[in-house]
C-alpha positions as CSV (number, residue, x, y, z in Angstrom):
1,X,-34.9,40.5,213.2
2,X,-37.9,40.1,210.9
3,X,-39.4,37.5,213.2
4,X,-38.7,39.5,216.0
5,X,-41.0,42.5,214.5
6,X,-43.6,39.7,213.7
7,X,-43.7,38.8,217.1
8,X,-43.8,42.2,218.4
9,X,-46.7,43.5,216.5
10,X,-48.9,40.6,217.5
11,X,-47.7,41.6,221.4
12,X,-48.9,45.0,220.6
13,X,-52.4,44.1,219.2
14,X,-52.4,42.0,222.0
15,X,-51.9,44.3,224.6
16,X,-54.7,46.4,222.6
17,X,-53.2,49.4,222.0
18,X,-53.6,49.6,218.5
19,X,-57.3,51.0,217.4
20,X,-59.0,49.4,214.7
21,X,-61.3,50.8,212.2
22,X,-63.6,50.0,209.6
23,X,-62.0,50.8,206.1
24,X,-65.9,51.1,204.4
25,X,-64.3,48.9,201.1
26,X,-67.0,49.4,198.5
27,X,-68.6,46.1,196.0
28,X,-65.2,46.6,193.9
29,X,-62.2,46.8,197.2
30,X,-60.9,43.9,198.5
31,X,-58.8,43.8,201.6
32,X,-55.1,43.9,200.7
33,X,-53.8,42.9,204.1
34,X,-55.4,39.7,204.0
35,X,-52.5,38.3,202.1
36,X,-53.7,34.4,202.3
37,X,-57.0,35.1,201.1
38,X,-58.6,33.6,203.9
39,X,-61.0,36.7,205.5
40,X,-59.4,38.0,208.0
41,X,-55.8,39.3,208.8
42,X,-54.2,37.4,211.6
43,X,-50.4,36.7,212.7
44,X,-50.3,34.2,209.2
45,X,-50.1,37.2,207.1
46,X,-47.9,38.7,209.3
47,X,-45.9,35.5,208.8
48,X,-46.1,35.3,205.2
49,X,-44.6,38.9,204.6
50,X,-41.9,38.0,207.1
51,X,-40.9,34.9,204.9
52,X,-40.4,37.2,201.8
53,X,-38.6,40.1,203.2
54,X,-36.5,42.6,200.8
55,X,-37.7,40.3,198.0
56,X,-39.3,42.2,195.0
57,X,-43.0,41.8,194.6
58,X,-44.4,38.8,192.0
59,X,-48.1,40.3,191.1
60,X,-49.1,37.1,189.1
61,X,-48.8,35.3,193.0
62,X,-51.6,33.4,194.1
63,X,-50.8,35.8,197.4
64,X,-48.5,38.8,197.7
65,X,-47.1,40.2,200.6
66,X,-46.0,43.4,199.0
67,X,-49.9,44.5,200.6
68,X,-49.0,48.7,199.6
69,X,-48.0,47.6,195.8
70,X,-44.8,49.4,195.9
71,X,-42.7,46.5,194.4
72,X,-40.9,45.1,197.2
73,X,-41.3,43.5,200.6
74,X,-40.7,45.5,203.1
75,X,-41.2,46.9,207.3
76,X,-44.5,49.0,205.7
77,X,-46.0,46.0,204.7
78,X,-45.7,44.3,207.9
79,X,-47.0,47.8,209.8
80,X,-50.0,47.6,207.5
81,X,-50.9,44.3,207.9
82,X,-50.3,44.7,212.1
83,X,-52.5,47.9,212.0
84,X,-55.5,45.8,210.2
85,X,-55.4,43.1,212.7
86,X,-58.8,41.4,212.9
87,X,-60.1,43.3,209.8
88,X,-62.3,41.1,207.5
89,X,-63.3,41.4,203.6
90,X,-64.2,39.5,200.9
91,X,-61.2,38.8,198.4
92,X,-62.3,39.7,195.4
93,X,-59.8,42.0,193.3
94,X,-59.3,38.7,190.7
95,X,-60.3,37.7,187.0
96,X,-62.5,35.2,188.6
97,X,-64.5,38.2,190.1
98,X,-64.7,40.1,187.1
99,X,-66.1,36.9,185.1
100,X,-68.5,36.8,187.8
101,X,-69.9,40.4,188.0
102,X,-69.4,40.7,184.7
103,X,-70.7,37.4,183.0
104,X,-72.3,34.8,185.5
105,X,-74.3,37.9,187.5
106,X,-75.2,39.6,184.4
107,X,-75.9,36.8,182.0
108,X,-76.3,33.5,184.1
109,X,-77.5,34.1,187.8
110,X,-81.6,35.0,187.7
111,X,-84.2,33.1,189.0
112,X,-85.4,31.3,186.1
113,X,-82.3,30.0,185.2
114,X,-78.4,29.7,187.4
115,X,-79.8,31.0,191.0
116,X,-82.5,29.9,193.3
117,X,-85.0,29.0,193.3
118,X,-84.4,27.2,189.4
119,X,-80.7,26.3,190.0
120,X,-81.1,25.0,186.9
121,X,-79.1,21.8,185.8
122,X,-78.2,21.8,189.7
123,X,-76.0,24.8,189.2
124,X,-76.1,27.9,191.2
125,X,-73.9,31.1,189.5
126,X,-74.7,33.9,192.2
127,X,-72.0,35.4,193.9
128,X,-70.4,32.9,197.0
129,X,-71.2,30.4,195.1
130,X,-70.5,30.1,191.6
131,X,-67.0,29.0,192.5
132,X,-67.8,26.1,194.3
133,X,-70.4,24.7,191.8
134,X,-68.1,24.6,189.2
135,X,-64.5,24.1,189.7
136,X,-63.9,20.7,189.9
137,X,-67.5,20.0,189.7
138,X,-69.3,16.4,187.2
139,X,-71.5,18.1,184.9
140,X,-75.4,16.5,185.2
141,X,-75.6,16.3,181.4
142,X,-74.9,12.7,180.9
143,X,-73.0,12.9,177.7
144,X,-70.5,15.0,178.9
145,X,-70.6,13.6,182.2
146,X,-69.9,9.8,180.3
147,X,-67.0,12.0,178.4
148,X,-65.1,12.7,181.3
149,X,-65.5,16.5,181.4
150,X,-66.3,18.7,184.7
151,X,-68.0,22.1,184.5
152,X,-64.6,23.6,184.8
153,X,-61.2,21.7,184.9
154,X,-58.3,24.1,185.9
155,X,-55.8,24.4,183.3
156,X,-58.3,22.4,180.8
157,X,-60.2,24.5,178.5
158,X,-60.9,21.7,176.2
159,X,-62.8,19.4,178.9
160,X,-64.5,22.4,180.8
161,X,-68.1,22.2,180.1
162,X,-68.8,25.9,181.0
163,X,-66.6,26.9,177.9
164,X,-68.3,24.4,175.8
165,X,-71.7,25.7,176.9
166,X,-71.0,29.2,176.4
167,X,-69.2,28.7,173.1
168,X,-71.9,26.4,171.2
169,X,-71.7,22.3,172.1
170,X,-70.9,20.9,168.2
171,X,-71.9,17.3,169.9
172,X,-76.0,17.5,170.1
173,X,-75.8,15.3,173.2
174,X,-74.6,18.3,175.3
175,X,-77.2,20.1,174.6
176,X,-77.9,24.0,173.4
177,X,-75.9,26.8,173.8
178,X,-75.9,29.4,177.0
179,X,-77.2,31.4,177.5
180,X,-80.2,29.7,176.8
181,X,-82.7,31.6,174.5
182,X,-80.8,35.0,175.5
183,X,-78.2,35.1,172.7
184,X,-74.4,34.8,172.9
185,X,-72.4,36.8,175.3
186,X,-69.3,38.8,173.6
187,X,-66.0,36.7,172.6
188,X,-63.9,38.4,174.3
189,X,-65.6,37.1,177.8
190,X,-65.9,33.8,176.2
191,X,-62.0,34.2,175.7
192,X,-61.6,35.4,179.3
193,X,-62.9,32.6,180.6
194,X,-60.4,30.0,178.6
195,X,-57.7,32.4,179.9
196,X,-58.5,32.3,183.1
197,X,-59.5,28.1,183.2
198,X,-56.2,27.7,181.2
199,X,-53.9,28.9,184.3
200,X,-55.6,27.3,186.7
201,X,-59.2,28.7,187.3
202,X,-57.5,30.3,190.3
203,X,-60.5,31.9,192.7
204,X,-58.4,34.9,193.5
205,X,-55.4,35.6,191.2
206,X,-55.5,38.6,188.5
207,X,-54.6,37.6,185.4
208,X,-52.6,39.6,183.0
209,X,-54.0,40.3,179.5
210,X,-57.5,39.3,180.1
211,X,-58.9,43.0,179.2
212,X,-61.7,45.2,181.2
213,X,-64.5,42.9,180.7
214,X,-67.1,46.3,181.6
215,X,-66.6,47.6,178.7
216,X,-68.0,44.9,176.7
217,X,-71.5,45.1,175.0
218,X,-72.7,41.5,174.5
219,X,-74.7,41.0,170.9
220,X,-78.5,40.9,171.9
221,X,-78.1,43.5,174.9
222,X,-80.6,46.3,175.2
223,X,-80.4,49.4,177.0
224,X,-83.9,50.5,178.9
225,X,-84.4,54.5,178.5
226,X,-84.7,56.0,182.0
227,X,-87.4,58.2,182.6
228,X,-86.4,62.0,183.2
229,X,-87.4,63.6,186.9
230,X,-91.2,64.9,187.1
231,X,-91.7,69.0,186.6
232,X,-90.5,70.9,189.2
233,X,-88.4,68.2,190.7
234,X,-85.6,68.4,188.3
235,X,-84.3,67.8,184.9
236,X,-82.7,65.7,182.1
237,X,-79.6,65.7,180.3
238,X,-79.0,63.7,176.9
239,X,-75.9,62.7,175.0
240,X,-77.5,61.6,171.7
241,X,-76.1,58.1,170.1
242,X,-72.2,58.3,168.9
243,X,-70.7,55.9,167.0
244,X,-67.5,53.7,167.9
245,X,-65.8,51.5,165.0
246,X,-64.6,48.0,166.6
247,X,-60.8,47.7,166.7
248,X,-61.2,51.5,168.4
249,X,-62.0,54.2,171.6
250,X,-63.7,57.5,171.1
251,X,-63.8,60.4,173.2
252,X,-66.5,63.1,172.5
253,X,-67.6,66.4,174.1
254,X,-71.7,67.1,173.4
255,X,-72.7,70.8,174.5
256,X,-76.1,71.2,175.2
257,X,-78.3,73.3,178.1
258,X,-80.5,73.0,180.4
259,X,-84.5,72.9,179.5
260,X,-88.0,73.0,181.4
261,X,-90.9,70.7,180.4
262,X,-91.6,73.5,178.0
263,X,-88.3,73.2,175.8
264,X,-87.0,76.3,177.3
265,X,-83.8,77.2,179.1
266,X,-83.7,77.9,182.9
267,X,-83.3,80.9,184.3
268,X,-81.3,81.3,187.6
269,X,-79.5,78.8,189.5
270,X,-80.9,75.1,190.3
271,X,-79.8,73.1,193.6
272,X,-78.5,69.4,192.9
273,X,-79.5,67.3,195.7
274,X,-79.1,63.9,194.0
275,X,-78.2,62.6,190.5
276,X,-78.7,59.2,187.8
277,X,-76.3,58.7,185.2
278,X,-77.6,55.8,183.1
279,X,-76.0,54.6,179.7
280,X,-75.5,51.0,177.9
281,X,-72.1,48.9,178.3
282,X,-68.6,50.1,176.7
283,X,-68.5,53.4,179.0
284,X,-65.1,53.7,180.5
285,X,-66.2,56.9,181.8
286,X,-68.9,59.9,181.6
287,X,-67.9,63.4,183.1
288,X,-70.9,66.4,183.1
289,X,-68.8,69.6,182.8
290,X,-70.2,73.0,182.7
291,X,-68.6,76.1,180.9
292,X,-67.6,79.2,182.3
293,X,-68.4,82.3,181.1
294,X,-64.8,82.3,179.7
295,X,-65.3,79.2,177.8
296,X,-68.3,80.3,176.3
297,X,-66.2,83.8,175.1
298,X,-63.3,81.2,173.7
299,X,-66.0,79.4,171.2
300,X,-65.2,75.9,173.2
301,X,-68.7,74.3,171.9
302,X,-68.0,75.2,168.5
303,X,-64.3,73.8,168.6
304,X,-63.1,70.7,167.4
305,X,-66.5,69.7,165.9
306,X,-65.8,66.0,163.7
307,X,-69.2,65.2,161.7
308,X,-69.6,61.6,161.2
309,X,-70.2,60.4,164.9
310,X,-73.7,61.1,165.2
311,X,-75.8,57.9,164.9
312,X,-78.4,61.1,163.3
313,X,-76.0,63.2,161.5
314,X,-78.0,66.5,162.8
315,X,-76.1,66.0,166.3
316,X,-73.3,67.9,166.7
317,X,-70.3,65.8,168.2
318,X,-66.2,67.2,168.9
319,X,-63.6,64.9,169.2
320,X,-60.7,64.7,171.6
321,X,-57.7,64.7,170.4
322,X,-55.5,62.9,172.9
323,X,-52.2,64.5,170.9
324,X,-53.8,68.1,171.3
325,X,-56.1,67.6,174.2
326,X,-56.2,71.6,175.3
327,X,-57.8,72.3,171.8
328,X,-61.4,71.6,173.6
329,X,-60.4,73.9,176.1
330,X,-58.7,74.2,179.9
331,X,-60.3,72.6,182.6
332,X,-60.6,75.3,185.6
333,X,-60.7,77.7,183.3
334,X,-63.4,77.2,180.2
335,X,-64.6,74.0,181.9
336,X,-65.5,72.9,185.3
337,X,-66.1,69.7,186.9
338,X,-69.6,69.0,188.1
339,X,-69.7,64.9,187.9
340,X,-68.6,61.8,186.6
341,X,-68.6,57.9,186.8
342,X,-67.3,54.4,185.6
343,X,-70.9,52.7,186.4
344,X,-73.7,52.2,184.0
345,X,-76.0,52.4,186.1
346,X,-75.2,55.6,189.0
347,X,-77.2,56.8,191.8
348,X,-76.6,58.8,195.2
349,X,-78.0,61.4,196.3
350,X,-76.2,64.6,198.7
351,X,-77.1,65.1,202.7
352,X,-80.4,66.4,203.6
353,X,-80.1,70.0,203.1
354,X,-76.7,70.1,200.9
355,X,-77.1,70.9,197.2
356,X,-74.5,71.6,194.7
357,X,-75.6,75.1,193.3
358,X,-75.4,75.6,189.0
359,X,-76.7,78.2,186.9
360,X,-79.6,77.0,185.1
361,X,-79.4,79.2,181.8
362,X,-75.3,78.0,181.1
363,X,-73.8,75.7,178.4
364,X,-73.3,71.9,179.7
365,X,-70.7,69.8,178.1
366,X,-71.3,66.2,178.2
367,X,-68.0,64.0,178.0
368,X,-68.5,60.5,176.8
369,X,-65.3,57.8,176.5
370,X,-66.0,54.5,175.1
371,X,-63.8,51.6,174.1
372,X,-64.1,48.8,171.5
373,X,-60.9,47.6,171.1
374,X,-61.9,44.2,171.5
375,X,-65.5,44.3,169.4
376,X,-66.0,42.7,165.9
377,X,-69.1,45.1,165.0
378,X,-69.9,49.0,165.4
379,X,-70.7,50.2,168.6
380,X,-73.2,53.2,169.9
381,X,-72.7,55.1,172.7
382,X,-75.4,57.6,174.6
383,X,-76.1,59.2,178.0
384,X,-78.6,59.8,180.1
385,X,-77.9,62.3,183.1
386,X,-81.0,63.0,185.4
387,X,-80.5,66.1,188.1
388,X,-82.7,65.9,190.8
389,X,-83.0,69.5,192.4
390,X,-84.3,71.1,196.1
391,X,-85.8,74.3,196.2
392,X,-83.1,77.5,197.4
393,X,-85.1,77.6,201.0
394,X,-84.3,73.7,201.3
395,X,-80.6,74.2,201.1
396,X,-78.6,74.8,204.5
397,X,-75.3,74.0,203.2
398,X,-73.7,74.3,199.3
399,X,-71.8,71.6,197.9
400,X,-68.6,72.0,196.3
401,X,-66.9,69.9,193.8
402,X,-63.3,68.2,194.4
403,X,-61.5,67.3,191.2
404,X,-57.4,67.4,192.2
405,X,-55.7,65.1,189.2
406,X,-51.4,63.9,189.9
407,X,-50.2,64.0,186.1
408,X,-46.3,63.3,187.4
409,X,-47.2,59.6,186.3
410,X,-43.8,57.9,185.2
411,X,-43.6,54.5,185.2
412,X,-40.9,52.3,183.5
413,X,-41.2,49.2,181.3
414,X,-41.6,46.3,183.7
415,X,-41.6,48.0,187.1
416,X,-44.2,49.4,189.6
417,X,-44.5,52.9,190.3
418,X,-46.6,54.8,193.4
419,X,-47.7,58.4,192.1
420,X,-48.4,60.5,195.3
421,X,-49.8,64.0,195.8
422,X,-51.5,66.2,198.9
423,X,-54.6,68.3,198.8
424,X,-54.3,71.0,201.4
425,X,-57.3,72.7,202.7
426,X,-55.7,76.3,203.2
427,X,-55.3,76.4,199.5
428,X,-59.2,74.5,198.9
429,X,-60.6,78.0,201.4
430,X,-58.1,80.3,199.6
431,X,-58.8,79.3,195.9
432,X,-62.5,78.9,196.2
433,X,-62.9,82.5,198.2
434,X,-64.4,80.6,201.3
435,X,-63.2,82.2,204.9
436,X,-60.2,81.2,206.3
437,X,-61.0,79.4,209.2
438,X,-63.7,77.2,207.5
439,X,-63.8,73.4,208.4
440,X,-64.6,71.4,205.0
441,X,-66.8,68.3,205.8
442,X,-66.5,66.1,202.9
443,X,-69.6,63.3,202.4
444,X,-68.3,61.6,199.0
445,X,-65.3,60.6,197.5
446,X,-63.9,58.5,195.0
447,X,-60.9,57.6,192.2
448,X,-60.0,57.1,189.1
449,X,-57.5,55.0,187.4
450,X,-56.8,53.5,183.7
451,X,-55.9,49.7,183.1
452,X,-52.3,50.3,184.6
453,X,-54.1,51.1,188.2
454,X,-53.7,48.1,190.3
455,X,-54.2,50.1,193.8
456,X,-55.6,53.8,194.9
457,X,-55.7,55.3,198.1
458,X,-56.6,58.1,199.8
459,X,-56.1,59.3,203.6
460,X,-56.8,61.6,206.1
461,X,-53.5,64.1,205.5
462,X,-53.6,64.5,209.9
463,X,-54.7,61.4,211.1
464,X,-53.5,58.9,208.6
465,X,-56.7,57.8,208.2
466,X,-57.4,55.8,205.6
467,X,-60.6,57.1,203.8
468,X,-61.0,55.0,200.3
469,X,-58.8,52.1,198.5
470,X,-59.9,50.7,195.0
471,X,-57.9,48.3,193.5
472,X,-60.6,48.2,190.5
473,X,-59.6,50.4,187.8
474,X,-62.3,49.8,185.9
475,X,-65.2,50.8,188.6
476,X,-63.7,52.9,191.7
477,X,-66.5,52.5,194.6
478,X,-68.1,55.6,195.6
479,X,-67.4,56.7,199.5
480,X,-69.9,57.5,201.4
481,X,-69.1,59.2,204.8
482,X,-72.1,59.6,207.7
483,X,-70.5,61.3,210.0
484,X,-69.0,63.5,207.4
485,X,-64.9,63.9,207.6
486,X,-64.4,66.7,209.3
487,X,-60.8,68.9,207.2
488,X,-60.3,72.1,209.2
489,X,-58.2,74.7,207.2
490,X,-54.8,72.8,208.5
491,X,-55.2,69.5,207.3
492,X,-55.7,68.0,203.7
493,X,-56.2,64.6,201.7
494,X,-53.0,62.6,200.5
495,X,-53.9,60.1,197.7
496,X,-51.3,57.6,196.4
497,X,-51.7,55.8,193.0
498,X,-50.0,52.4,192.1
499,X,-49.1,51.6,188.5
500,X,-47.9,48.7,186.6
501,X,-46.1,48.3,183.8
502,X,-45.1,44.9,182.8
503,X,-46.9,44.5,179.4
504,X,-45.2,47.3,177.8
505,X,-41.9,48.6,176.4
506,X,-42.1,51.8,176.8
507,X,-42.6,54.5,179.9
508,X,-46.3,55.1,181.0
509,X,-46.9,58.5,181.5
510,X,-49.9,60.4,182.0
511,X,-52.9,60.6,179.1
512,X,-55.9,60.5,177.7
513,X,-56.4,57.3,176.2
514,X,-56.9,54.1,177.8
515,X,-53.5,52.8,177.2
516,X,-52.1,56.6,179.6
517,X,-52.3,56.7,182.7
518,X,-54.3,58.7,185.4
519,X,-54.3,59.6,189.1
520,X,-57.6,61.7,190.0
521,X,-59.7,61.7,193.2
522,X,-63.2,63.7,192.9
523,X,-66.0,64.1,195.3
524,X,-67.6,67.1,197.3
525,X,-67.6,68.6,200.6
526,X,-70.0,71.4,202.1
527,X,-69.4,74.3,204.0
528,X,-72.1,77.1,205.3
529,X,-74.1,78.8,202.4
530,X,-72.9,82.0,203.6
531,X,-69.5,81.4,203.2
532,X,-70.0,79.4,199.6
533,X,-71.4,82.5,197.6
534,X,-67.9,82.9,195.4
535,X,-68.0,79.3,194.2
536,X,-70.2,80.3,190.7
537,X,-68.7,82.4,188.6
C-alpha cells in the first residue's frame, strides 16, 4: 500500500496538478523534505519515507523521514515531501553548519588568511567549501603530514589537524596556533568541534549536547559601537553594560526614554520606518518593550531593581525572576511589544510609506537575556537600538505589532511534542479597534524557540500556505513578504512548534529560562492610517 501511494504521488506531480511554490527559507532554514540531503526532493525521498513507514522517528539519523518532526513515519510525511516536489535548498540545519557560521566564517574565512584570494596553507574555510578541504583531506604542514594526520579524520580527534591547530600544536614542527595572531576562540567551540569529529565529522547530522555555539564570546573579541541616526532622522536607544558570572544566564529589564540631540525627551509620537539592533556575542535574545500608561501607574521601572549588575554601579538594572516572572509586570497590559531579535547584528527596514507609530515622551524597557553557562570568565552584556523615523506626512499606512505566544508546551522525557495554536484575524480587528471588514497585509514575520526547538512553522490559516519554517532555535530568519500576505478578517495564521526532549528527565513545559520552552511568532502587518488610530493607548 505504501508503495502504491509512492507511486501515485509521483503520477500526480507528473500529470502537473500539484502547484509548487517557493518556501523563501532564510540563511538559518534548511529544506526538511529533502530527506537524503542531496538538493532537491525527488521520488528517492519519497522512497526513503516509504521504507520506514509507522516506524518512530531516530533524530540522531544521518537522514530522517519523519520530514514534520512529529515522532513517527507516517502518510503526512509522504504528502509533504510529494507537495515539495522539485524544491531545492541547501542542507544545512547540522553541527557542521553551526561550526561553520559560527567558527570557520567568523574566525577563519577572510581574505588574508582561509578564503581567496590567500587560501592560506591551501585551505579554503568559506561556506561550500570548508567541508570538502578538510574532511579527509593530507595537511601541507610536513610534520604532520609525515605523522599520518589529515586536517580532519572522522571519528579521530587525536589525528585531526584542525583540532590540533585550534587547540595549540605542543610539537613545534606543526607550527603556531589558529587563529594566527587573532587569539584563541572559546573552549567550548574548540570542544564542539572534537564532538562533532569524534562521531563522524558528519556534513549534515545535528549532534546532541554540543550547546548554541552563538552565544559564545571568544577571549580577544571586540564589539564596534554603532553610530546613532543623524538629527532629525531618528534616535538611539542604550542598554548600558550588565554583568553575567560564567557557569550562569541573566535576564534584565533597563527603563530608559527617548531623547533629542539635546538630551531631552520627545514630545508627540515618532514614525518607525526601519530599525538596528547591534550588541556583542552571548545574546540569546533582545526585546524593546514600551510601557503603558498603566505600567507607568503600577511603578514597573522601579520594581524588582537588583544592584550589582551594572558594569557602573550608577545604572539601574531589575532582574527577572523566572520563579515570579509577573513581578516586572504583564505583558499587554503594563508592557507592550515593539521589537526583538536573536542576531547580533539586525537590520530591515518597513515598506515605503508604513511606519510603526510610538509616543515619543513614554518609558522604554529594554530586555536583555544572556547566557554563559559554558564561559570560564565574567561576561558583559549591552545594547544598542537605533530607530530610524519618517515624518507623519510620509506615512500612508501604520504598522502594527504581532506578538501571539502558545504557553500549552508539555513535552515528556524522551519524546517529541508539536505545540500548535491559531491566530484569527476577527479577533486581531476586534482587539485592536480596527474596522471590521479590514484586510491585514502582513510584510514581516518570524519565530522563536529555546534549545528544545528543533522545527517552527507557520501557515496561511485558508490556503495552507506555508509562510516561514526555522529549524534554528538559536537564530529564527526574518520573513520578508513583497507582495505582502494579504489576511482578510476571515482567515488567520496557524503556527506549529516541534520540541524535543531526550536529554532530560523531567517534562518541558513552558519558561523563561533557557532550559523552558517557548512557542512565539512576532512580526507586523499594516492596515490604512485611518482605521489604525486606536492602536496607542
Amino acid at each position: 500500500m505504501f508503495k502504491q501511494f509512492v507511486c501515485f504521488a509521483f503520477m500526480i506531480l507528473l500529470a502537473g496538478s500539484i502547484s509548487f511554490s517557493a518556501f523563501g527559507h532564510g540563511d538559518a532554514s534548511t529544506l526538511l523534505e529533502d530527506v537524503n540531503k542531496d538538493g532537491v526532493v525527488n521520488i528517492q525521498d519519497l522512497v526513503l519515507i516509504a521504507g520506514s513507514f509507522g516506524q518512530t522517528a531516530d533524530r540522531n539519523a544521518a537522514t530522517n523521514p519523519d520530514v514534520n518532526r512529529d515522532g513517527i513515519i507516517n502518510v503526512l510525511d509522504l504528502v509533504r515531501v510529494s507537495s515539495s516536489f522539485g524544491e531545492t535548498g541547501e542542507a544545512d540545519n547540522s553541527t557542521y553548519h553551526d561550526i561553520q557560521d559560527y567558527v570557520f566564517d567568523k574566525s577563519c574565512a577572510n581574505s588574508v588568511c582561509h578564503a581567496a584570494p590567500a587560501n592560506s596553507a591551501n585551505l579554503n574555510l568559506t561556506y561550500g567549501l570548508s567541508y570538502q578541504s578538510l574532511v579527509g583531506r593530507t595537511p601541507q604542514n610536513p610534520a604532520a603530514a609525515a605523522a599520518g594526520m589529515k586536517l580532519v579524520e572522522p571519528g579521530n580527534p587525536a589525528n585531526s589537524f584542525l583540532l590540533t591547530k585550534l587547540m595549540g600544536p605542543a610539537n613545534p614542527a606543526f607550527g603556531a596556533k589558529m587563529p594566527f595572531n587573532a587569539g584563541s576562540i572559546h573552549e567550548a567551540k574548540i570542544e564542539a568541534i572534537r564532538k562533532w569529529i569524534e562521531a563522524g565529522a558528519s556534513e549534515d547530522a545535528q549532534l546532541a549536547g554540543i550547546g548554541d555555539l552563538s552565544v559564545l564570546r571568544d577571549p580577544a573579541e571586540t564589539f564596534e559601537v554603532p553610530p546613532p541616526p543623524p538629527p532629525g532622522q531618528g534616535y538611539q536607544l542604550y542598554l548600558p553594560p550588565f554583568k553575567i558570572e560564567p557557569g550562569t544566564e541573566r535576564e534584565v529589564f533597563y527603563a530608559t526614554q527617548i531623547r533629542d540631540e539635546n538630551g531631552q525627551p520627545v514630545e508627540g509620537d515618532i514614525f518607525i520606518n526601519k530599525v538596528e539592533i547591534f550588541y556583542p556575542a552571548g545574546s540569546h535574545h533582545f526585546i524593546l518593550y514600551r510601557l503603558t500608561e498603566e505600567g507607568i501607574g503600577n511603578g514597573i521601572p522601579s520594581i524588582g531593581v537588583a544592584p550589582g549588575i551594572g558594569v557602573n554601579p550608577a545604572d539601574t538594572f531589575r532582574e527577572l525572576d523566572t520563579a515570579d516572572p509577573q513581578a516586572l509586570g504583564n505583558f499587554g497590559i503594563d508592557r507592550l511589544f515593539v521589537v526583538g531579535t536573536q542576531t547580533d547584528d539586525t537590520v530591515f527596514g518597513f515598506p515605503d510609506g508604513v511606519a510603526l507609530r510610538l509616543p515619543g515622551d513614554t518609558v522604554y524597557d529594554l530586555n536583555s537575556h544572556y547566557i554563559n553557562l559554558l564561559g570560564s570568565g565574567e561576561l558583559h552584556g549591552e545594547t544598542y537600538v537605533n530607530l530610524w523615523t519618517i515624518p507623519e506626512e510620509e506615512v500612508r499606512y501604520e504598522a502594527v505589532e504581532i506578538f501571539v505566544s502558545n504557553r500549552e508546551i508539555n513535552v515528556p522525557p524522551g519524546a517529541t511534542r508539536v505545540a500548535k495554536m491559531d491566530w484569527y484575524i476577527e479577533d486581531e480587528l476586534e482587539r485592536r479597534g480596527h474596522a471590521q471588514n479590514t484586510a491585514v497585509n502582513v510584510f514581516l514575520l518570524t519565530s522563536h524557540m529555546h534549545r528544545h526547538g528543533e522545527l517552527f512553522e507557520i501557515n496561511q490559516m485558508s490556503t495552507g500556505e506555508l509562510l516561514h519554517r526555522s529549524v534554528a532555535y538559536d537564530d529564527a530568519p526574518i520573513t520578508l513578504y513583497d507582495p505582502r500576505v494579504v489576511l482578510e478578517s476571515d482567515d488567520g495564521l496557524t503556527f506549529r512548534c516541534t520540541h524535543n526532549n531526550y536529554d532530560t528527565e523531567v517534562p518541558l513545559r513552558f519558561g523563561l529560562s533557557s532550559e523552558d520552552e517557548m512557542c512565539i511568532i512576532f512580526g507586523y502587518y499594516y492596515v490604512p492610517t485611518e482605521s489604525a488610530g486606536e492602536q496607542i493607548k
